[in-house]
DOLOTI-866135 format. One record per residue (C-alpha): residue in one letter; z, y, x. Coordinates in pm, whole numbers, plus 50000, padded with zeros to 5 digits. Example, Ala and Ser with C-alpha at 12.3 -4.5 7.8 and 13.67 -1.06 7.14 Angstrom:
2
{rest = A	w = 50780	v = 49550	u = 51230}
{rest = S	w = 50714	v = 49894	u = 51367}
END
This chain:
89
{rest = X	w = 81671	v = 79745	u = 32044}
{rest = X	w = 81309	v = 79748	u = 32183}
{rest = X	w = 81033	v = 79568	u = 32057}
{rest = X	w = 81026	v = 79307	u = 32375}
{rest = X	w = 81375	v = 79261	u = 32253}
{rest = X	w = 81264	v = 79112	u = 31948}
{rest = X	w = 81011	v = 78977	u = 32056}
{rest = X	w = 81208	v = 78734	u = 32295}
{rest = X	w = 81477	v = 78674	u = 31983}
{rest = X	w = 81133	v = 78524	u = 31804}
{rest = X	w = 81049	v = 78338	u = 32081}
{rest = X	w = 81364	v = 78181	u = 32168}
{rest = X	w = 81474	v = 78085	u = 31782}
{rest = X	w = 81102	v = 77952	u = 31768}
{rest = X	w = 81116	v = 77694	u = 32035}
{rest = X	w = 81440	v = 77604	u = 31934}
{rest = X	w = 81319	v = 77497	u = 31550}
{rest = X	w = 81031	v = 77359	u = 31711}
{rest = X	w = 81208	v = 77106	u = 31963}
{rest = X	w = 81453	v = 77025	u = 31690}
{rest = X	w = 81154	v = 76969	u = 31467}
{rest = X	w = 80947	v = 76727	u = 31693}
{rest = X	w = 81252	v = 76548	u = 31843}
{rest = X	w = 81238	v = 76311	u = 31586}
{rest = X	w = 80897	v = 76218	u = 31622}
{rest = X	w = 80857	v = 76226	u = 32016}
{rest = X	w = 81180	v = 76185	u = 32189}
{rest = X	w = 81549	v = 76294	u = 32160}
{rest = X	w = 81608	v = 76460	u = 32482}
{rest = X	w = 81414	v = 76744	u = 32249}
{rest = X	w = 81751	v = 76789	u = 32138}
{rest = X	w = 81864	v = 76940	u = 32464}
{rest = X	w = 81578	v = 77163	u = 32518}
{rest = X	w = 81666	v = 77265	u = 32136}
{rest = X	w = 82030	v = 77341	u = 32228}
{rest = X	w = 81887	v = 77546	u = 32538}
{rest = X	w = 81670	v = 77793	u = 32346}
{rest = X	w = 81963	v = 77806	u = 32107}
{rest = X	w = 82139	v = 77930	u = 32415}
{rest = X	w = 81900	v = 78138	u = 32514}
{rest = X	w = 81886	v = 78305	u = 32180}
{rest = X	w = 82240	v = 78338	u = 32168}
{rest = X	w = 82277	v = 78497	u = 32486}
{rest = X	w = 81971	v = 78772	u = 32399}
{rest = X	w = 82120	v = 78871	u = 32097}
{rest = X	w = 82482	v = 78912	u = 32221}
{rest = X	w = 82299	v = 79140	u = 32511}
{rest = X	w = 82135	v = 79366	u = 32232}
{rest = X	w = 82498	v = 79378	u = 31978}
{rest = X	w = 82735	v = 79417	u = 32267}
{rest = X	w = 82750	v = 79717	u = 32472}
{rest = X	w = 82785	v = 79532	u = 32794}
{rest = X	w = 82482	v = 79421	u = 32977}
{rest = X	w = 82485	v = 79058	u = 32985}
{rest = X	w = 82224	v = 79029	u = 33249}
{rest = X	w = 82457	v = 79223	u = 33528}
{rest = X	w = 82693	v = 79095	u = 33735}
{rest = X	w = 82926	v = 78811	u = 33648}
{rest = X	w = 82806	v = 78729	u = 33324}
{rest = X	w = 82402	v = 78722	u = 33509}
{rest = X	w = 82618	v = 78454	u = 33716}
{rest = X	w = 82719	v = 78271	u = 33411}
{rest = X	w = 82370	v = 78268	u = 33213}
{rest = X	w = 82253	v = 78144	u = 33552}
{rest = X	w = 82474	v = 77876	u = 33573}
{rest = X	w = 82438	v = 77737	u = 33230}
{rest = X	w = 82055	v = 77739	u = 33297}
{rest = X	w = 82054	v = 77539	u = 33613}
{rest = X	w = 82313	v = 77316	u = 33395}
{rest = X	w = 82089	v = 77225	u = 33105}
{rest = X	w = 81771	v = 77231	u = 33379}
{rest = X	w = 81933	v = 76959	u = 33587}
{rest = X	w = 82072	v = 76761	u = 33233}
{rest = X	w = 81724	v = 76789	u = 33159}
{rest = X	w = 81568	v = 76667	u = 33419}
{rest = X	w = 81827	v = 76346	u = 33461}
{rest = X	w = 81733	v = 76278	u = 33111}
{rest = X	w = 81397	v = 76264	u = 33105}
{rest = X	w = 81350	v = 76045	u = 33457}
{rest = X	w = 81623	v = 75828	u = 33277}
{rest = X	w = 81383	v = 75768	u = 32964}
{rest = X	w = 81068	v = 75760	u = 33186}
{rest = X	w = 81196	v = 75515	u = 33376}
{rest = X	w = 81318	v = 75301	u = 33079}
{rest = X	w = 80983	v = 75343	u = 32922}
{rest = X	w = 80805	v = 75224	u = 33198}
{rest = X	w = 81026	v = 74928	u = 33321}
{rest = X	w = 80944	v = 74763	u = 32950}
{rest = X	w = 80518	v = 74721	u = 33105}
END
């Protein structure tokens, strides 16, 4: 494992406690960003414990997927609670 490797592992488990943390206070699509960098964790460390690279071929097809997934969940969300918050003015 390199130290960029790590580095990203930090970065990702980071942002997850982070959105977890302030989802309470600010809103709880938070929760879904949180469950994203959990992903993105997840998927980093499998890369660096598994021999396979998860970043090649099928499986870069897969990680791909799942991003655009919570990207577009994300993005339905937070229109949905924009809107709502504004329609209350």
């Amino acid at each position: 494992m390199q130290i960029l490797d790590y580095i990203y592992l930090g970065l990702w488990a980071l942002l997850a406690l982070y959105c977890f943390y302030t989802a309470r206070k600010l809103s709880p699509i938070l929760y879904i960003l949180g469950a994203f960098f959990v992903f993105m964790f997840s998927w980093y460390l499998a890369n660096d414990l598994l021999p396979i690279n998860l970043f090649d071929g099928m499986y870069n097809l897969i990680f791909r997927g799942v991003g655009v997934c919570f990207l577009v969940l994300f993005i339905i969300l937070y229109l949905y609670v924009k809107k709502k918050g504004n329609s209350g003015d």
